[in-house]
C-alpha positions, 0 to 999 in steps of 0.5 A: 539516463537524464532522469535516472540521475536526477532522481539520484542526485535528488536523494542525495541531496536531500540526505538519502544517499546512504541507500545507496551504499545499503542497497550495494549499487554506486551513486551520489552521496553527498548531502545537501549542506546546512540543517536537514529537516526531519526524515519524513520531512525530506521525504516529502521533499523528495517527492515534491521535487521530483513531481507528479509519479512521486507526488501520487505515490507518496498520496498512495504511500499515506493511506498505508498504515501497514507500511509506513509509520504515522509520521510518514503518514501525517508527512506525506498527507500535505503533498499537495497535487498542484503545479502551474498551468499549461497554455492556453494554446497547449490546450488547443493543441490537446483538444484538435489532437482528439478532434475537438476545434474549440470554435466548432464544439464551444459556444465559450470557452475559458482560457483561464483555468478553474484549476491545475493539477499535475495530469490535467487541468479543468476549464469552464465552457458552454456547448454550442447546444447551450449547456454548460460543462466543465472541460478537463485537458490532459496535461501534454507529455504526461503519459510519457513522464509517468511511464519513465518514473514508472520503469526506474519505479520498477528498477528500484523496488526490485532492488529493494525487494531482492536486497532486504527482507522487508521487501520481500516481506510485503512484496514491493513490486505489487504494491508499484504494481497497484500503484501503476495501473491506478495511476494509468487509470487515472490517465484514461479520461475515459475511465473516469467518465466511466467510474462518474456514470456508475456514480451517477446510475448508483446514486440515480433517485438518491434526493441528497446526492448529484453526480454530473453528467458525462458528455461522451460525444466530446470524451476521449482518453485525454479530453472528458466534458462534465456537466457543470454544476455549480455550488459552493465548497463544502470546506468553505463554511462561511459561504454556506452559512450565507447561502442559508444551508444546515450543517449539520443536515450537510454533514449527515447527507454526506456521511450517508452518501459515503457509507452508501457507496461502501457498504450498499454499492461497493464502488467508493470515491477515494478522494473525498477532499473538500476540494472534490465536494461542493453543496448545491441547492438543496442541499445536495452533496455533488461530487467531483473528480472520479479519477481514484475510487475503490471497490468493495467485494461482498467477503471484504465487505462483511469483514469491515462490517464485523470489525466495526460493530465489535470495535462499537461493542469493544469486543476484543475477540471480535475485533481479532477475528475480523482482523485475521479475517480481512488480512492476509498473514505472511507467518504464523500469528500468535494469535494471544499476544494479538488479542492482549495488543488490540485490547491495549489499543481498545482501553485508549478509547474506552469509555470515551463519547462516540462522538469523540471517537475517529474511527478513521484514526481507531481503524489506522491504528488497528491496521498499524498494528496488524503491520507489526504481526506481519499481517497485511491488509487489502489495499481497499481497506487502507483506501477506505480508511484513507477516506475516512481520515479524509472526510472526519476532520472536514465533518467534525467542522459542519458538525462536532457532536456527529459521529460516524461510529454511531452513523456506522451502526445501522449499516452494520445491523443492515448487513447483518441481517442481510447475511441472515436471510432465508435467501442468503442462508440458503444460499450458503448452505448450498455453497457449502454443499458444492465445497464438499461435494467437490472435495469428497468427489475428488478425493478418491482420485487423489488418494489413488494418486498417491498410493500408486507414487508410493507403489512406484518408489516416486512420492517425495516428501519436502521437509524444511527444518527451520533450525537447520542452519542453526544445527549445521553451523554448531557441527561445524564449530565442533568439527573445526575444534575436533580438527585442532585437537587431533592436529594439537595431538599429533604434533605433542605425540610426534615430538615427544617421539622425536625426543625419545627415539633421537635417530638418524633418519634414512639419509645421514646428516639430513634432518628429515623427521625434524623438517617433517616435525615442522612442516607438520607445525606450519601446517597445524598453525595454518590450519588452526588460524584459518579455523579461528579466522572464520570465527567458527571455533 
């Protein structure tokens, strides 16, 4: 409960109470004094105060254009994931918890940390064989914070989800679900020695990539052991011109490196930052930290790669095709008044150098505006576009006349003709032929299915009119207003009786068509203001 009102108190301070009031559930409301910054300011502010779960969701929520606008995303890509160093004996305590005494595994090891981040952090140490490693701690309790941020995750989303349209629309509770497991997955040590050993199988014989080394017989789920391998960082140009590197031929090589891990192996680094890439001797691009990377399916793939090249050739339909293509439509798409948005969007860029063109920006624009069509992309997209965005603006400062649309255009011819291979054309064909096959297979079954409901008296048939409350609102206006007239009636009718008859009723001296008169005026009047007080007349 401690954490569940520390999270409250945290948006109430920071401005957000007034969700709560929305979301019809009691909490703090009271502002924090003094200026308040913009919203998508204290948003960041909000995450950074509440640590490492919010720090990494907020760097998940930055590379969704389809959810959040372009000043949350410009916003939230200045979290920054560092926090300060655990002990050295906390440390120790990790390392013997998974069966490694520093005096009996290292020949040296470093106290002082390389860096610090909030699941782990790197230090620097040699083997007792001699080599030497780069060796990253999990930070102690971590798991255990990350699960209770989690659940009141859940708690709030679902909330959201079942209270307001826009969650249900894009269906928060899978998006916490994605951001659970990728987070757990970066928790699990071992997976990320995984994820760098298929790096390192995919890129084994490519001159101008290193990956490192993973020591598996020191690699736990809270310890993993790297090979060291020292370099200089790539964001830090000052030291590669003195090392004597080109770069422009850097810039190249890691562009290559990229779109190789997209489009030929479809197993991509997620966070390419500066700080994840350094340039060894050689030239050669190393990688680092394998803790988010994405993945690319063959269908995706194709998609990505057909909205490319139609936005290089400013194929408008091109580009609309690819869209409907890649995403998923939670209604029905006018596809028209799509077509005029992204012609729209593609005059911006018409005309202008290829070298001046961010397809990482294009390509987040575009995906903010299927946001607006209710379409929704897979997350491998915005993951992708997230790294583009990433690595453009490190490029675009080795190399300013490169430019990734024009480096993007061999891979694309790459795949297309690859999809038109005799193999892979045979290969679809029959495909084709098992989809059909199938369907006319099982056809006559369905159809035998259905005249036998239909001889039974069983087959339903759901039909939704879209209207319908629209329809039944308006009866029940009009019957409410024939109700009044007919008691408005009665009543001009039963008085006008009263004054022409003027007789005595059944008990002498007793006024009972008269008190009847007036009951029925009560009546009439308690009905008429119920009917006028619903706003249904």
């Amino acid at each position: 409960m401690h954490r569940y009102r520390e999270v409250a108190n945290t948006l109430a301070r920071h401005g957000f109470g007034f969700l709560f009031d929305r979301l019809g559930v009691q909490g703090p409301v009271q502002p924090r004094r003094g200026e308040l910054t913009t919203a998508p300011e204290r948003v960041r502010l909000v995450l950074e105060e509440l640590g490492p779960t919010y720090i990494k969701l907020g760097q998940l929520l930055s590379t969704r254009p389809d959810l959040i606008s372009r000043e949350y995303i410009k916003e939230l890509e200045k979290l920054q994931d560092q926090v300060p160093p655990f002990s050295f004996a906390q440390v120790r305590e990790v390392l013997a918890a998974e069966g490694l005494v520093i005096e009996e595994h290292f020949a040296e090891f470093q106290a002082e940390p390389l860096a610090s981040a909030s699941i782990g952090q790197v230090h620097q140490a040699i083997l007792k064989s001699g080599e030497k490693v780069v060796v990253k701690v999990q930070r102690p309790g971590i798991e255990k914070v990350v699960e209770t941020d989690l659940e009141i995750l859940y708690e709030l989303v679902g909330l959201v989800q079942r209270r307001t349209s826009w969650g249900r629309l894009y269906h928060l509770t899978g998006i916490v679900d994605e951001f659970a497991e990728a987070l757990r997955k970066e928790m699990d040590f071992a997976q990320e020695g995984r994820n760098a050993d298929k790096f390192r199988k995919n890129f084994q014989g490519d001159p101008n990539v290193v990956i490192p080394r993973v020591y598996w017989e020191y690699t736990t789920r809270r310890v993993l052991v790297l090979e060291y391998i020292s370099g200089v960082k790539v964001s830090d140009f000052s030291e590669l011109v003195k090392a004597g590197f080109d770069l422009k031929r850097v810039a190249g090589h890691i562009v290559q490196a990229l779109f190789n891990q997209v489009y030929d192996h479809g197993f991509f680094h997620a966070d390419p930052h500066p700080g994840n890439i350094a340039i060894a001797s050689g030239e050669k691009v190393v990688f680092y930290d394998f803790g988010q990377v994405g993945t690319v399916d063959e269908v995706l793939k194709e998609g990505c790669m057909d909205l490319v090249m139609a936005m290089v050739r400013y194929d408008v339909n091109g580009v609309t095709r690819a869209v409907l293509q890649i995403g998923i439509a939670t209604q029905h798409v006018n596809r028209e008044e799509l077509r005029r948005d992204i012609s729209r969007l593609q005059q911006k860029y018409y005309g202008m150098p290829l070298s001046q063109i961010q397809m990482g920006q294009a390509l987040a624009e575009l995906v903010q505006l299927s946001f607006k069509y209710q379409v929704r992309v897979p997350p491998e997209l915005s993951l992708m576009v997230k790294m583009m965005m990433t690595i453009e603006g490190l490029l675009t400062r080795l190399d300013p006349g490169l430019s990734i649309v024009e480096l993007a255009e061999p891979f694309g011819r790459q795949i297309l003709r690859k999809r038109f291979t005799p193999q892979k054309l045979k290969q679809g064909l029959w495909d084709m032929f098992i989809d059909h096959f199938l369907v006319a297979r099982n056809l006559p079954r369905k159809v035998e299915t259905i005249a036998c409901l239909m001889e039974e008296g069983e087959l339903k048939v759901k039909l939704e009119h879209t209207n319908l409350n629209r329809i039944t609102a308006i009866i029940d206006v009009v019957s409410n207003r024939v109700s009044l007239s007919i008691i408005i009636a009665a009543i001009v009718v039963g008085s006008s009786l009263i004054v022409a008859t003027r007789r005595e009723g059944f008990m002498p001296g007793f006024p009972l068509v008269e008190l009847g008169f007036f009951s029925a005026v009560v009546l009439g009047l308690f009905l008429a203001y119920s009917i006028i007080r619903s706003g249904k007349y």
